[in-house]
N, C-alpha and C positions, 0 to 999 in steps of 0.2 A: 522260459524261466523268468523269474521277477529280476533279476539283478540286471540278466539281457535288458531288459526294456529299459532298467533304470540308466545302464549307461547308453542305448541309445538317445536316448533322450534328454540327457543334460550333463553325462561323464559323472563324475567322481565329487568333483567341486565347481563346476562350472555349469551354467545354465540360471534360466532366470527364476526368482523367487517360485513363482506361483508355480513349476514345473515341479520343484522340487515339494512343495505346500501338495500336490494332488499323487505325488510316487511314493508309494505304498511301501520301495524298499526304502526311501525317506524315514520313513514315520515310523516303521518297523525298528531301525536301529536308533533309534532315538528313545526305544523303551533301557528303562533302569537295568534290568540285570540281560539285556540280548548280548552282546559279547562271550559272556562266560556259557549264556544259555539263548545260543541264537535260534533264530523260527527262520525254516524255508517253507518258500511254494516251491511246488513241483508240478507239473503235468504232462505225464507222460503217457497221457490217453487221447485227446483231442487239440484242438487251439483254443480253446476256452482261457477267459482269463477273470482274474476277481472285479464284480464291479467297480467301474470307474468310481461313482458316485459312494464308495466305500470309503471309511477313514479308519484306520488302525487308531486306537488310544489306549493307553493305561491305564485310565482313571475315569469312570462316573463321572458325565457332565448332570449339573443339574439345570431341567429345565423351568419355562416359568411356571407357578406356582409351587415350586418344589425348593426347599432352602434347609441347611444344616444350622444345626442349633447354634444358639449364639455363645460365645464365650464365654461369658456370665454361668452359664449353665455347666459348662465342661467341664468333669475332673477325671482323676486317673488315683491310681494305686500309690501309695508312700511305701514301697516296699525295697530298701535302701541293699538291699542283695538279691541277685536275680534267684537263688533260691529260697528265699522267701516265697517270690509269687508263689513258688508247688505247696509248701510247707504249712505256712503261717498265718493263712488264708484271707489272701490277697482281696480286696474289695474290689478287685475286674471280674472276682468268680460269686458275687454274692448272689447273681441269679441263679447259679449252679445249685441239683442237689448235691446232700450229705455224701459221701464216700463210704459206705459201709465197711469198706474191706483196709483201709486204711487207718491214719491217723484218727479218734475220735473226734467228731464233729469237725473232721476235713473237707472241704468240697472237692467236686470230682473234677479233676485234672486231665484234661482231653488230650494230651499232647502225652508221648513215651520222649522222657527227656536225656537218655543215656542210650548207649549200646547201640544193635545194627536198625534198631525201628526208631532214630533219633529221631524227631519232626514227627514221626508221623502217628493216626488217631489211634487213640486205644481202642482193642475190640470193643467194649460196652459202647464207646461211642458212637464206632462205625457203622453196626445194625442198628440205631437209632433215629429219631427224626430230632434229634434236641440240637439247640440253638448251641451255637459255639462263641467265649466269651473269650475274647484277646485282651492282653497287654496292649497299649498304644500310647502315640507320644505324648499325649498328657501325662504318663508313668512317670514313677521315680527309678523305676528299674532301666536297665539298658536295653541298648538295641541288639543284644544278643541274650535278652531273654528265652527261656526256653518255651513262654506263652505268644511269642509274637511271630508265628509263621506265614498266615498271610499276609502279616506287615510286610515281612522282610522280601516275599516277592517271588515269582517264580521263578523254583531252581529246575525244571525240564526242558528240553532242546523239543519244537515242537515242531512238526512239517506240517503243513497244509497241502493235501495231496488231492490231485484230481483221482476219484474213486471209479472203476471200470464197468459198475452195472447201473448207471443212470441213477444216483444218490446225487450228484452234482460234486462237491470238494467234502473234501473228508481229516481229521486230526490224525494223526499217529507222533510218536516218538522213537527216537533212534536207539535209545536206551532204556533195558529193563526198567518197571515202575516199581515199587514197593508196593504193597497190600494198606491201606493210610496214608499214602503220601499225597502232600498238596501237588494241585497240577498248576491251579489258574483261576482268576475269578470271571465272572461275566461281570462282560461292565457294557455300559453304553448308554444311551439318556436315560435318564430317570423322570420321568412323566406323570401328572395327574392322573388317575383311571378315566376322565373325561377326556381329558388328549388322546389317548389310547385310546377309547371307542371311537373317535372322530378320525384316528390313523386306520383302525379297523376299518372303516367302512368306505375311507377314502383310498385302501389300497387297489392295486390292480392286481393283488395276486388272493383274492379273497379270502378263505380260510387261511392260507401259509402263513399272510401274516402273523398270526400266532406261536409258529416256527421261534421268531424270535422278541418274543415279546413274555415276560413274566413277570408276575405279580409277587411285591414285597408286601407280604403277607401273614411272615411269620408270627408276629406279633400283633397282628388285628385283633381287636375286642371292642365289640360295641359297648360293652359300658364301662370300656375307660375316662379315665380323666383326663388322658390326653388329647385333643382332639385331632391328634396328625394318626394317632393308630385306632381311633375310634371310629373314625370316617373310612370310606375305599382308599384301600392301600393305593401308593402308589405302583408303577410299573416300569421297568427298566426294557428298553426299546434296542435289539443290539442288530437291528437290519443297517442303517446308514452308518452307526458310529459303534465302535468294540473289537476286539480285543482275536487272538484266535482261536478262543473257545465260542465265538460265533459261527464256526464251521462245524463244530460237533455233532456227528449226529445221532440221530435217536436212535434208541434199541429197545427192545419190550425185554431183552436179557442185556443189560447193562453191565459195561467194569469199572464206569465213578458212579458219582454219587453229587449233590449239591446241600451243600449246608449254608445253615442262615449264619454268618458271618458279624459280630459286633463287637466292633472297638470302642468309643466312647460309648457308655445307655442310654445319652444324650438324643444317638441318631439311631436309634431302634428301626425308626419309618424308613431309613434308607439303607436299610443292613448291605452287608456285601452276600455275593451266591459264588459261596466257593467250593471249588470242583474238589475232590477224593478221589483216590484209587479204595475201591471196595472187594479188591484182588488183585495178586501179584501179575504183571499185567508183562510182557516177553516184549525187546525189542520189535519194531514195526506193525502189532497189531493194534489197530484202528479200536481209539478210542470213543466213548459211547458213554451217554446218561439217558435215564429216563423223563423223556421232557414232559410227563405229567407225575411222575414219580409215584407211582401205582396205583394212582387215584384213578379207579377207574370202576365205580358203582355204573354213574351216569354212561358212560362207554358201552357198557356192556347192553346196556339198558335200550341205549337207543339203536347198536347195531343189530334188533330185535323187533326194530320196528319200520316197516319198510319206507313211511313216508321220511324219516331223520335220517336212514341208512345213505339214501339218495346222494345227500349231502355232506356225507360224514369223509375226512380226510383218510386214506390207505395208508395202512405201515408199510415202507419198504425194508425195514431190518430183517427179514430173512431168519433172526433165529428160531430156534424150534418152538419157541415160549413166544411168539409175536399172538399181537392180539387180533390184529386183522386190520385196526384202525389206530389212527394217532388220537380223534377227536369228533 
């Protein structure tokens, strides 16, 4: 167990800096909401344990050539009651479309802000691939807005469990999910796409690397005027540093979902990738995204052709709907 080793090795408050800087239950309870909503490892398969050279973090580092807008640039919504953001139509949903079924010429409001689906996405959203626009603390509204859920952080208890059919570690939670409900974001470096082909080919695990590597992409357009989303996206890199939805594994029959995440417009290039329940999900079963998100023309394409096949990554998700290959 991870607590086991943490007090082997330096007790509760004693032990020298750097022991406590590399202990994973260190870093782990040092996230914002883990007390109310703590994360365990478990392993109760083998003696396996998470790599050393791992670091838990909360929050996107960003690396070199990679930088957030600068101040000058950043604003937020004047919306001086937190019902306004839904209502009155807030300038954090101005990329949203219209709402047809609501207020005229309302934008559509991602978030069920009452009753038992509080937090979580609206069906139209849920089957959707569309960006999702936050409240954040440039706002004039509060921090109990009803648009700032992944601000506010994750509220699920998460285990990282050692999985019994040779997946390596695996996510579940100890308590029912909601069908909408935020889980968690991936976080971890955020990289130039050049660093990222240079990590690609410098790894030792050759395809996997991809495992945990994703491209912020949502908003690429070559003929923007921006040049941070007209050029190659950047890539958030969550093998050395991230979060425990770096354990998640893939499924070709998924129960999240990842959405493109943006709090100021400012930072479009460095959106957040935040995870969804995309069905009412029952304590303990092992959660799942699609780590190419059904993009899968060129997949199919090349497990068709024997010289690409060679090479191509195998699925082990097991569902009935698997495609045979990750990539």
């Amino acid at each position: 167990m991870l607590y086991q080793r943490h007090f082997d090795y330096h007790g509760d408050t004693l032990g020298r800096e750097e022991e406590k800087e590399r202990c994973h239950w260190c870093q782990i309870r040092q996230f914002s909401t883990h007390k109310q909503f703590p994360i365990a490892i478990i392993n109760n398969v083998d003696k396996a344990v998470l790599p050393e050279n791992f670091k838990f973090i909360e929050r996107s580092v960003l690396r070199e050539g990679v930088e957030a807008a600068e101040d000058a640039f950043r604003t937020g919504c004047e919306c001086r009651n937190d019902r306004d953001c839904e209502r009155l139509g807030c300038n954090c949903l101005q990329d949203m479309d219209v709402d047809q079924d609501t207020l005229p010429g309302s934008k559509i409001y991602v978030y069920h802000s009452t009753g038992e689906k509080k937090e979580c996405l609206r069906g139209a959203v849920l089957g959707s691939r569309d960006p999702i626009y936050e409240c954040h603390i440039s706002c004039a509204c509060s921090s109990d807005c009803s648009n700032r859920v992944v601000e506010r952080g994750r509220k699920v208890p998460l285990q990282i469990f050692r999985t019994d059919d040779g997946r390596g570690w695996g996510v579940r939670s100890s308590v029912d999910i909601r069908q909408g409900q935020y889980i968690d974001k991936y976080v971890g470096e955020i990289i130039s796409s050049q660093e990222a082909n240079r990590r690609r080919e410098d790894s030792d695990i050759a395809q996997r690397k991809d495992v945990y590597l994703f491209a912020l992409d949502k908003f690429s357009d070559p003929a923007s005027m921006d040049p941070r989303l007209a050029g190659p996206p950047f890539e958030v890199d969550g093998e050395f540093f991230s979060g425990p939805t770096r354990f998640i594994n893939h499924s070709c029959d998924p129960n999240l979902r990842s959405f493109a995440r943006v709090g100021d417009h400012a930072d479009k290039h460095i959106h957040d990738l935040a995870l969804f329940a995309i069905e009412d999900i029952p304590a303990g079963t092992e959660l799942t995204f699609d780590y190419v998100d059904g993009e899968t023309t060129d997949l199919v394409e090349d497990s068709h052709d024997p010289s690409k096949k060679k090479d191509m990554t195998k699925c082990l998700c097991g569902s009935k709907n698997c495609r045979g290959f990750l990539w």
